[in-house]
C-alpha positions in Angstrom: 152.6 119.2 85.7 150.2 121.2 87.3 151.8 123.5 90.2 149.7 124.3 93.3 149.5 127.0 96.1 147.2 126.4 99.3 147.4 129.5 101.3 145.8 128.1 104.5 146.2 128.5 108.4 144.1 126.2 110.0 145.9 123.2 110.4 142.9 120.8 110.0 142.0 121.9 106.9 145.4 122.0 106.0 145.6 118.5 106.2 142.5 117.8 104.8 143.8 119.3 101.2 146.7 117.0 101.5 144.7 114.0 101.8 142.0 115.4 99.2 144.8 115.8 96.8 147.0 112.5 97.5 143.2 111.1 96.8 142.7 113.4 93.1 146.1 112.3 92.3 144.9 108.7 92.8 142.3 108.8 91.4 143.0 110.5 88.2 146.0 109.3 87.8 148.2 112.4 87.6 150.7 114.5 89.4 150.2 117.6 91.1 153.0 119.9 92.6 151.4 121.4 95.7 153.1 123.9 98.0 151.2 124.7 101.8 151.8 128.3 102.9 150.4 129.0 106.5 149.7 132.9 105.9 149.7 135.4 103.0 152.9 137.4 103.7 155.1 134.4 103.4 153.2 133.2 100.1 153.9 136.6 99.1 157.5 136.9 99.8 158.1 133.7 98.2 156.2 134.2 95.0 157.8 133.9 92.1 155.3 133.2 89.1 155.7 129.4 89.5 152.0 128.4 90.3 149.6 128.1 88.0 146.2 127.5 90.8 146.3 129.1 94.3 143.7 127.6 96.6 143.1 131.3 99.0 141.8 131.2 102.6 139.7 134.1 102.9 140.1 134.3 107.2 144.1 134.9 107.7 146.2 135.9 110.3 148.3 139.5 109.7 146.5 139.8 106.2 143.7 139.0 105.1 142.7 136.7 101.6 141.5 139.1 100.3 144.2 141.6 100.5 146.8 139.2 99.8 145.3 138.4 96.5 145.1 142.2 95.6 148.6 142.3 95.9 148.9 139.2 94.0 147.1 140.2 90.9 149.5 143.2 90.8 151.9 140.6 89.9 150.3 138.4 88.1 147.1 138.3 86.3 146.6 134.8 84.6 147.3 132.6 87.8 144.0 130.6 88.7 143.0 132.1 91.8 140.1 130.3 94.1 138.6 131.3 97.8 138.2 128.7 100.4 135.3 130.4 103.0 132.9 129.6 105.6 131.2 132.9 104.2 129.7 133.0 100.8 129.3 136.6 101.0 132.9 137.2 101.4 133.7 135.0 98.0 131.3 138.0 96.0 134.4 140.3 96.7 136.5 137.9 94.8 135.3 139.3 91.4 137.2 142.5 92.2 140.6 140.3 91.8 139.2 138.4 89.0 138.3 134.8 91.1 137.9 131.7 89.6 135.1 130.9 91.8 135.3 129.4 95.8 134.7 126.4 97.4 132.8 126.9 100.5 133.8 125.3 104.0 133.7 122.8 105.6 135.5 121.4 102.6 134.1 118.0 101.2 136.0 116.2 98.4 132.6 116.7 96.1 133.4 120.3 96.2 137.2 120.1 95.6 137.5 117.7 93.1 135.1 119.6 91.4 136.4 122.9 91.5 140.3 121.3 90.6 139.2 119.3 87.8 137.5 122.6 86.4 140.6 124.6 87.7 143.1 122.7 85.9 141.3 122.4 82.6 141.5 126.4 82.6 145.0 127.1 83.3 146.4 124.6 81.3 143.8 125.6 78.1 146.0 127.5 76.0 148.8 126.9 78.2 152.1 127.3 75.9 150.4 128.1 72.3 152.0 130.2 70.0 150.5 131.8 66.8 152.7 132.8 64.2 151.8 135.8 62.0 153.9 137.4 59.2 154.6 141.4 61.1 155.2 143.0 57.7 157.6 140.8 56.1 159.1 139.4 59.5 157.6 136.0 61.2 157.0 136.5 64.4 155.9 133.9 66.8 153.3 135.0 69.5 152.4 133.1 72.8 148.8 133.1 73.0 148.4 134.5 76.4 150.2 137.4 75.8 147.3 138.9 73.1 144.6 141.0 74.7 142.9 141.9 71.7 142.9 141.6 67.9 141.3 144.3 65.6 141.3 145.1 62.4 142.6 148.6 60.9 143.0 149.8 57.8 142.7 146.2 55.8 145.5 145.3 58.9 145.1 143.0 61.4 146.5 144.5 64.7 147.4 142.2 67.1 147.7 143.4 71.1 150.1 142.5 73.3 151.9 143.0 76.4 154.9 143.6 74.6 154.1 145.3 71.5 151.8 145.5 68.6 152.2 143.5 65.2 150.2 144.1 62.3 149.6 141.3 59.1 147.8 142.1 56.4 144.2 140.2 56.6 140.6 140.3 57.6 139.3 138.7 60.9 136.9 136.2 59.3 140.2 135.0 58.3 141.1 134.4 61.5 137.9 134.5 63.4 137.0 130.3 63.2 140.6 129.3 64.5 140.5 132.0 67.0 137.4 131.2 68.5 138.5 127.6 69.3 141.3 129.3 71.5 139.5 131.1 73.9 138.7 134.3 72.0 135.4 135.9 71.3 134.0 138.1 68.9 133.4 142.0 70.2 132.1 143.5 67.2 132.2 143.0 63.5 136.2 143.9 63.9 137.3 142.7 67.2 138.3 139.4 68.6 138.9 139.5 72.5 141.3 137.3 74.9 138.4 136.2 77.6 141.7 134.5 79.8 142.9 138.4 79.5 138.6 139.8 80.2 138.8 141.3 84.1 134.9 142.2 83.7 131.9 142.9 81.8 129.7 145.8 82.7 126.9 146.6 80.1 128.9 146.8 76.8 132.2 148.0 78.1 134.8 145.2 78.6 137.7 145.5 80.6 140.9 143.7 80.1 143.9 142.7 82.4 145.7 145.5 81.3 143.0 148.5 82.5 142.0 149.1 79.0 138.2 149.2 78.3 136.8 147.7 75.3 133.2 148.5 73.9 131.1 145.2 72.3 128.5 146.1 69.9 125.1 145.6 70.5 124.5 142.3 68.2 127.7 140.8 70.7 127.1 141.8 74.1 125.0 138.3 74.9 127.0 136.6 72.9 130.1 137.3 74.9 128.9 138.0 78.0 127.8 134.0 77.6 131.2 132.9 76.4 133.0 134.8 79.3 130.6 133.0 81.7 131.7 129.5 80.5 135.1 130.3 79.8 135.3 131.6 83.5 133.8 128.6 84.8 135.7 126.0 83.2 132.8 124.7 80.9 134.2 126.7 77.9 136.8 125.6 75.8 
């Protein structure tokens, strides 16, 4: 199931996401776990990891969207995060917390359904794979989400996580087909790249969740700067 924050004051357009939604779920035949919050603090307080889409009013009272999702991505960088605004320039600002994208008010259920449908097919690709490598003689199983990076070193694969690094003996055109499949993309001739952990692109330098900057080489910078693009926007893999 597909859990769902809608950080949202107006009380209209509250109600207007609860009758969008009741309609998706209709429609599509699924369920959706959908929590209303009426301002940012509160969403914040009672955040816990649990969602995997927050819908984000940009125009709150006591803090604004904007702020409230800075302090969110302190906490949590893979969550789904979209703006709902009556000002497209305001939704620009979202890159700087890693957006989805934004759905512009008024709301219509074009718009929504649109933006959920692509929303949901991101956070749940990849959602709960593991990859199992052999980290010098031990198997270790690996949740997807949790590799940045994977470069090879000395005839070693080195793979990047949040947790540690693990190493396996290999080359990454070993690897590189499967890998590809899941999200990944190639930054040079011995890099593969998490785009669900890619913050931004500027030039050749890549810059991951974690602060760390990457370099593509010059025969990949297109080529990844294209796969980010549709990975970002739901019309990757």
């Amino acid at each position: 199931m597909t859990h769902i924050a809608v950080v949202e004051d107006s009380k209209s357009d509250a109600s207007l996401f609860k009758e969008y939604i009741a309609k998706y779920q209709d429609g599509n035949k699924i369920s959706l776990d959908v929590k209303f919050f009426t301002n940012g603090i509160t969403f914040l307080d009672e955040y816990h990891g649990e969602f995997d889409i927050v819908f984000m009013d940009i125009d709150l009272p006591e803090m604004n969207g904007l702020d409230v999702s800075k302090k969110l991505r302190e906490r949590d960088t893979q969550v789904v995060l979209i703006f709902l605004t009556n000002l497209a320039k305001y939704a620009i600002k979202g890159y700087s917390v890693n957006a989805f994208d934004f759905v512009a008010k008024p709301i219509t259920y074009y718009s929504f359904s649109t933006m959920l449908a692509r929303a949901i097919k991101k956070c749940s690709f990849g959602k709960e794979k593991e990859v199992t490598i052999n980290n010098e003689g031990k198997i270790v199983k690996i949740p997807l989400k949790d590799i940045s990076f994977i470069e090879v070193y000395n005839h070693q694969l080195v793979y990047h996580t949040d947790k540690a690094d693990y190493y396996q003996w290999g080359s990454l055109s070993s690897i590189e087909e499967g890998f590809l499949k899941l999200g990944f993309a190639k930054g040079s001739a011995s890099q593969l790249i998490n785009l669900r952990r890619t913050s931004a692109i500027y030039g050749s330098q890549v810059t991951l969740d974690t602060g760390k900057v990457i370099y593509l080489s010059r025969s990949q910078k297109k080529d990844f700067a294209q796969s980010f693009m549709e990975f970002t926007s739901g019309d990757g893999q």
